[in-house]
PASEBA-1860 file (N, C-alpha, C; in nm, 3 decimals):
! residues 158
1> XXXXXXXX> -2.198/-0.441/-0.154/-2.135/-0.311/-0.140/-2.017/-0.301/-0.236 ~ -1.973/-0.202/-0.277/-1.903/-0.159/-0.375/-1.738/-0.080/-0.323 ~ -1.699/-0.112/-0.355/-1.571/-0.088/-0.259/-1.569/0.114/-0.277 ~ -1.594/0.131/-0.356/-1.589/0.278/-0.388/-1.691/0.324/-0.313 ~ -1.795/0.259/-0.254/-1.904/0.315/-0.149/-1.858/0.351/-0.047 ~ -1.719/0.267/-0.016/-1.640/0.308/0.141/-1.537/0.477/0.140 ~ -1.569/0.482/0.284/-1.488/0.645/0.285/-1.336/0.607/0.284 ~ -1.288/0.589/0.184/-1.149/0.600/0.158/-1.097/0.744/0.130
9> XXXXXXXX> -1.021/0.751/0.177/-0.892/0.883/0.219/-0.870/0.930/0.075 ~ -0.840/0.883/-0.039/-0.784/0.928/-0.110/-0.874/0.873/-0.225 ~ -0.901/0.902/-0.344/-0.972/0.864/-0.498/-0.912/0.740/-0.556 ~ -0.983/0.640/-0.643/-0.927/0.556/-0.691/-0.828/0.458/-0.644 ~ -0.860/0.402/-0.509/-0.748/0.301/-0.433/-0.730/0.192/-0.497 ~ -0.637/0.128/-0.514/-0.588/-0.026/-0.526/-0.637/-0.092/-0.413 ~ -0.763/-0.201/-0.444/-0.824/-0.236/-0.330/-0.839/-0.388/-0.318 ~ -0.758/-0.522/-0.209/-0.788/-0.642/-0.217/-0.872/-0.648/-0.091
17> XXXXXXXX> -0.903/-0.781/-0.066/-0.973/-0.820/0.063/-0.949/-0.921/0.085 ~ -0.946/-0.925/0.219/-0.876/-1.074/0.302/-0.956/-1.071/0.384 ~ -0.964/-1.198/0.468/-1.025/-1.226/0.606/-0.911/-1.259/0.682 ~ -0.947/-1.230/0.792/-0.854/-1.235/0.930/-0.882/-1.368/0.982 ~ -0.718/-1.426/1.006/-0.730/-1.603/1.003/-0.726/-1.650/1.187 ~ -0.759/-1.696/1.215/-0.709/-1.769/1.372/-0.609/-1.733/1.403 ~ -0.466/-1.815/1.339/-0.362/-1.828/1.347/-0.317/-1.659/1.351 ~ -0.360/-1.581/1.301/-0.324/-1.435/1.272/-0.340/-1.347/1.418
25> XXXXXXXX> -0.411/-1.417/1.495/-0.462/-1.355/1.651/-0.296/-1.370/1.726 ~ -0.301/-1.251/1.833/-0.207/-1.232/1.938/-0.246/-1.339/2.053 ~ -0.174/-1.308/2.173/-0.241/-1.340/2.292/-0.422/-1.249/2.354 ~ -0.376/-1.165/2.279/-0.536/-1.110/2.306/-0.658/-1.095/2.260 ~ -0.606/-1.151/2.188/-0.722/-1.242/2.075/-0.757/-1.117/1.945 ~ -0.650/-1.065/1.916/-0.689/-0.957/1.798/-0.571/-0.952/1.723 ~ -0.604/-0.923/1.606/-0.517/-0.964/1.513/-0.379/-0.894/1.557 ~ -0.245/-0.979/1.532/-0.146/-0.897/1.589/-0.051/-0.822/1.474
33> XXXXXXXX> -0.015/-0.717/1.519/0.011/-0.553/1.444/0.089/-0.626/1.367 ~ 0.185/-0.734/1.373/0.292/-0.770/1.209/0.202/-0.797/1.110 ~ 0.081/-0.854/1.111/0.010/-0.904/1.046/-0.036/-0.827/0.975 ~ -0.114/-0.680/0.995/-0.109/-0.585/0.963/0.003/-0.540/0.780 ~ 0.105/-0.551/0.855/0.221/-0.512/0.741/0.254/-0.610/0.658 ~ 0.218/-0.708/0.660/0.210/-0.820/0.595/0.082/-0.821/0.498 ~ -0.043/-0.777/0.519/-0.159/-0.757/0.426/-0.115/-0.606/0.336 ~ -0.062/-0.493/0.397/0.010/-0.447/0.312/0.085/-0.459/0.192
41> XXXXXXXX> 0.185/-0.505/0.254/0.236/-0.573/0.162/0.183/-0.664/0.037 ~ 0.112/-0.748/0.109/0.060/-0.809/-0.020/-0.051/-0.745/-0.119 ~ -0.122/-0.616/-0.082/-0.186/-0.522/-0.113/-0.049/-0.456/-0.287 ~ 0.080/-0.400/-0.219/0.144/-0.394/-0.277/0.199/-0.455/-0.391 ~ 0.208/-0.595/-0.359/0.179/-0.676/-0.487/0.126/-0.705/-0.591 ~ -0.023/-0.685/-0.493/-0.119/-0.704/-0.608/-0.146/-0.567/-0.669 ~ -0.076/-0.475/-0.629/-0.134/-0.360/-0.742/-0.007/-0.341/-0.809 ~ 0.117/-0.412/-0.793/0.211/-0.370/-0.867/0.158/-0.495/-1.026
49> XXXXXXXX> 0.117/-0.620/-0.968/0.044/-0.696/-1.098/-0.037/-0.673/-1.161 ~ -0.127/-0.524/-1.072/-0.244/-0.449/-1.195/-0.163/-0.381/-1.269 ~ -0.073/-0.335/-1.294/0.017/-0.220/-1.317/0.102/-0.300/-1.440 ~ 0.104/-0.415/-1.485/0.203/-0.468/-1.476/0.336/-0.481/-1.480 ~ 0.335/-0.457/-1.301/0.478/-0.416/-1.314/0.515/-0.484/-1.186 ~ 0.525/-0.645/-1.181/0.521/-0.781/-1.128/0.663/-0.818/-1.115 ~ 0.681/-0.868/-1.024/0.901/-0.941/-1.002/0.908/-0.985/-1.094 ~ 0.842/-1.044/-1.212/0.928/-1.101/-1.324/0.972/-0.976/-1.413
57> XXXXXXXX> 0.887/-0.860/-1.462/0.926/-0.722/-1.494/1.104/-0.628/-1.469 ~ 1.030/-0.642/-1.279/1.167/-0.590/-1.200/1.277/-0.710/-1.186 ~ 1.287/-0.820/-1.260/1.389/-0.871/-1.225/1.484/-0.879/-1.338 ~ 1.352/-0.849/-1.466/1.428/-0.850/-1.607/1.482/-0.671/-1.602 ~ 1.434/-0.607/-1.575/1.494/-0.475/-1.551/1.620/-0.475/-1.440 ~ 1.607/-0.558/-1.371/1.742/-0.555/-1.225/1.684/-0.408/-1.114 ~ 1.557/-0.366/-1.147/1.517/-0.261/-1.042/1.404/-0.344/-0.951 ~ 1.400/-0.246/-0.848/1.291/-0.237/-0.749/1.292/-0.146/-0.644
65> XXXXXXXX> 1.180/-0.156/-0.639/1.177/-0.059/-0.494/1.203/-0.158/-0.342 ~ 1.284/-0.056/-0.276/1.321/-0.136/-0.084/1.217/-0.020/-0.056 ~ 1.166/-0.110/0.062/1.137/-0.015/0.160/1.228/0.065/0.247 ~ 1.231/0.143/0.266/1.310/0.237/0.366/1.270/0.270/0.534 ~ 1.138/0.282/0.512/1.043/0.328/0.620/0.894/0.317/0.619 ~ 0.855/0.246/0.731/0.696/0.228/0.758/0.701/0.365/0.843 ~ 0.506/0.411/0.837/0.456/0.484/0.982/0.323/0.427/0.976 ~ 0.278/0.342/1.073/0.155/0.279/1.060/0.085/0.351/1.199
73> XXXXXXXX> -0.049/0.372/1.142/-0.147/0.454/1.297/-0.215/0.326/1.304 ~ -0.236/0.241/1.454/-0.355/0.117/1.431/-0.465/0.206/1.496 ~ -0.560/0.209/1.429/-0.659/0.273/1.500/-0.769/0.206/1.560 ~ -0.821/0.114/1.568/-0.913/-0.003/1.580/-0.848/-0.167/1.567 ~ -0.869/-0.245/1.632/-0.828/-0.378/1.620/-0.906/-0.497/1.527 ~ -0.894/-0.568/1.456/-0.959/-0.671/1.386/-0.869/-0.788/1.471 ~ -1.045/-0.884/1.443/-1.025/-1.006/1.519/-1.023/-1.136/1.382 ~ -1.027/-1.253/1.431/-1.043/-1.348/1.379/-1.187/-1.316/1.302
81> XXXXXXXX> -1.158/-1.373/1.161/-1.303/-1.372/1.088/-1.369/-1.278/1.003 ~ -1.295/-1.145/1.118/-1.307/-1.020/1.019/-1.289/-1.024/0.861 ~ -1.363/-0.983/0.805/-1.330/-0.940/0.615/-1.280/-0.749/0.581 ~ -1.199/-0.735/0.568/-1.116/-0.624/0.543/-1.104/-0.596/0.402 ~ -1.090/-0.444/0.377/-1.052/-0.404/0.268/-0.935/-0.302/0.267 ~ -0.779/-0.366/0.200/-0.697/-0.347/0.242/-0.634/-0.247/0.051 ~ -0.651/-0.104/0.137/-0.600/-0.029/-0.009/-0.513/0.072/-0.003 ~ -0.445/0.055/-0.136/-0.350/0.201/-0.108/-0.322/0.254/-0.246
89> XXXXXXXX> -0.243/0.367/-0.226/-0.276/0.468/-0.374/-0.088/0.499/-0.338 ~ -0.043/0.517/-0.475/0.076/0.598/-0.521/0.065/0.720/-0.470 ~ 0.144/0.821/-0.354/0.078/0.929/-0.308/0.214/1.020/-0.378 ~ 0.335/0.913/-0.450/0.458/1.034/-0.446/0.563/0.910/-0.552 ~ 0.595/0.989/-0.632/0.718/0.915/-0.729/0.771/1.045/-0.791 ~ 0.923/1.069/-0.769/1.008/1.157/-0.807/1.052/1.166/-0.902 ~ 1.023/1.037/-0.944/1.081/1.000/-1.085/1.239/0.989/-1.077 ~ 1.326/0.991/-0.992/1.478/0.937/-0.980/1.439/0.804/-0.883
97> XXXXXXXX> 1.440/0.844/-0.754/1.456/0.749/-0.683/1.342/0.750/-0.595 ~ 1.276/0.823/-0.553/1.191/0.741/-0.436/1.053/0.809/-0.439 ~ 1.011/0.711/-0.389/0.821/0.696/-0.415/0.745/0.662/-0.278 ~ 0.657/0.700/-0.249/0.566/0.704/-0.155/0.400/0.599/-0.180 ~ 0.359/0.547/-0.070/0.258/0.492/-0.090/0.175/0.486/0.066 ~ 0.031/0.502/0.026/-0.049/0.559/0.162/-0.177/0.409/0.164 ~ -0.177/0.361/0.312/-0.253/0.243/0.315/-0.346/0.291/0.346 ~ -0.481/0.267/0.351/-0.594/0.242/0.465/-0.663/0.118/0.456
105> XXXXXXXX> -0.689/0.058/0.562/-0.722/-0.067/0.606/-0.897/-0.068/0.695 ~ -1.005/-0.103/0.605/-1.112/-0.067/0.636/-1.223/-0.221/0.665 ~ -1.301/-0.239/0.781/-1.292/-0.364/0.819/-1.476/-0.363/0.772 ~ -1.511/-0.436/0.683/-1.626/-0.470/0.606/-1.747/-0.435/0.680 ~ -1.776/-0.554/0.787/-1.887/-0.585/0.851/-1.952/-0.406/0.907 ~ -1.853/-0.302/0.942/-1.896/-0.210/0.973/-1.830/-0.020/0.946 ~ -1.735/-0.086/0.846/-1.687/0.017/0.776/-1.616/0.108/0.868 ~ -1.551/0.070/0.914/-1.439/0.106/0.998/-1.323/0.123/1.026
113> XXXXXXXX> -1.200/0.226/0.954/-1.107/0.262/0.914/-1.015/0.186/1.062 ~ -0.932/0.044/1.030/-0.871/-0.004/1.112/-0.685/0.064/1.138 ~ -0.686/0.082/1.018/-0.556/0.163/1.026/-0.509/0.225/0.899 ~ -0.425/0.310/0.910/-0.362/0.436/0.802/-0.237/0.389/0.830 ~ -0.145/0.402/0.669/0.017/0.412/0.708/0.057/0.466/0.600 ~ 0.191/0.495/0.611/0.257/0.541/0.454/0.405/0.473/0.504 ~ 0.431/0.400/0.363/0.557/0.363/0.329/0.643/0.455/0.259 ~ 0.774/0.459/0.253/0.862/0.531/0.197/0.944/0.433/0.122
121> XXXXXXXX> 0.938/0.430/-0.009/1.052/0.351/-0.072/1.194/0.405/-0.152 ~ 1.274/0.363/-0.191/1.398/0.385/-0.278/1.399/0.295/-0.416 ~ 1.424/0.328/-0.520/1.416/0.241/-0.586/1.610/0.198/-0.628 ~ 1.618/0.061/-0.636/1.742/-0.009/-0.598/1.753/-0.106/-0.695 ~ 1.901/-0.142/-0.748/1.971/-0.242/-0.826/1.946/-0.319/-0.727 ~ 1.835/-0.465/-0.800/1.848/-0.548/-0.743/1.951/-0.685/-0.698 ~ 2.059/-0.659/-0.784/2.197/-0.723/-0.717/2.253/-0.688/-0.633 ~ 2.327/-0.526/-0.624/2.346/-0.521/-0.567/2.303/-0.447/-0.490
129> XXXXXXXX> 2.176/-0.391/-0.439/2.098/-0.338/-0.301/2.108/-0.183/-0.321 ~ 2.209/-0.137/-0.388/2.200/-0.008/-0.411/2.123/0.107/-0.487 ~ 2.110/0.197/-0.365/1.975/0.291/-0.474/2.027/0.342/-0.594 ~ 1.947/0.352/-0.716/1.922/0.388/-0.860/1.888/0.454/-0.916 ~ 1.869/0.500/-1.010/1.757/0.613/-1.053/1.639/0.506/-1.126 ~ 1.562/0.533/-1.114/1.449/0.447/-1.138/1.424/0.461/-1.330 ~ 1.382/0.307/-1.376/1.385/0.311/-1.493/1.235/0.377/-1.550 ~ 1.248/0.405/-1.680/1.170/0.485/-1.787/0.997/0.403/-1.706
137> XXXXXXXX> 0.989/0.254/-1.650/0.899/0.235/-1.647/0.824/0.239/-1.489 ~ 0.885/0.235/-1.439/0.860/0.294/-1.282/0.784/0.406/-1.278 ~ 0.871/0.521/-1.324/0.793/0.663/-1.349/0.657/0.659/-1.402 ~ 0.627/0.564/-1.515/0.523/0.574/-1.580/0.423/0.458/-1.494 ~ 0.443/0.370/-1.476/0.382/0.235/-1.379/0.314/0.253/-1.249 ~ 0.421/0.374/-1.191/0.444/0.397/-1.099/0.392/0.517/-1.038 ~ 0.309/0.631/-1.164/0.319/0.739/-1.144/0.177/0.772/-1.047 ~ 0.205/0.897/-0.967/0.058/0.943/-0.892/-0.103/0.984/-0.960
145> XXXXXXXX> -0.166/0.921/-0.958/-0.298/0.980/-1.017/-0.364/1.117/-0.992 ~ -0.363/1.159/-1.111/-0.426/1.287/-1.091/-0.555/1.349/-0.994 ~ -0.635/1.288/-0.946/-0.721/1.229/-0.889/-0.674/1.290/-0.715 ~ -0.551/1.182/-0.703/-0.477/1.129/-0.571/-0.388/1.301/-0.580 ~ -0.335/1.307/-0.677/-0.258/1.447/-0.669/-0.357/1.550/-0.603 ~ -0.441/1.519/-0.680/-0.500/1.678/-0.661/-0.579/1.668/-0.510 ~ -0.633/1.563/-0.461/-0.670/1.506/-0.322/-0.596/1.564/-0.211 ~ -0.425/1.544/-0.244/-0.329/1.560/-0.168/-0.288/1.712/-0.136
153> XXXXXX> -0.265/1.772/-0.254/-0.265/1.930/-0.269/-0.396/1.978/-0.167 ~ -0.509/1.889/-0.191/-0.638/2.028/-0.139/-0.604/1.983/-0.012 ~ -0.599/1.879/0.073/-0.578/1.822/0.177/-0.439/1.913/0.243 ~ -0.340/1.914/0.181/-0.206/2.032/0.227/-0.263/2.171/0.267 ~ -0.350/2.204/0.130/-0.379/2.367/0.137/-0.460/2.402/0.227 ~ -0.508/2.256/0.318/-0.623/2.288/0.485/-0.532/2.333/0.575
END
């Protein structure tokens, strides 16, 4: 299967895959919700290294983006073993300071949208923590796909 075969929310996702580990289970034997934001995250990573625009980049620049704010929906639970496809798209960059990014988390074996979220970031001097205006390459690295734009607009205008 082809990752573009799956009903993803939005065009052209940044897409990794993980399996869901033992150790990753709650007391109720399903994966527990930090874990969740943690495959995010590393989702985040790896598309900031397609991009290349990787901590060695933002550290020679002194920028980055903080997070500010999660909103995660869990909609379905993954267990141990599960194989997931964990993607998200640039949904918003202002080009000063702050940028948006939209997850969906879709679980292999039966194609099943496990959860939706959107992060809110700032982009920040990484010495000292304070927000910035984001450099010449953020905007461009960083920017929304036309694709994802226009997704978002028809999706508003419902």
């Amino acid at each position: 299967m082809s990752y573009s075969e799956l009903n993803w929310d939005y065009p052209e996702p940044h897409v990794i895959t993980l399996t869901a580990a033992s150790e990753e289970a709650d007391g109720y034997g399903h994966i527990n919700n930090s874990v969740y934001l943690k495959w995010l995250d590393q989702c985040v990573w790896s598309h900031c290294d397609a991009v290349a625009m990787g901590p060695a980049l933002c550290r020679q620049l002194n920028r980055g983006f903080a997070a500010l704010r999660h909103e995660i929906d869990y909609i379905a639970a993954a267990y141990p073993g599960d194989r997931v496809a964990v993607a998200n798209w640039v949904t918003l960059n202002d080009g000063r300071l702050r940028a948006e990014r939209r997850f969906q988390i879709i679980r292999l074996d039966d194609e099943q949208t496990l959860l939706r979220a959107r992060s809110f970031y700032v982009c920040t001097d990484l010495t000292s923590g304070r927000p910035v205006r984001m450099p010449a390459q953020f905007k461009t690295g960083f920017e929304v796909p036309r694709p994802v734009a226009q997704a978002l607009a028809e999706a508003q205008a419902r």
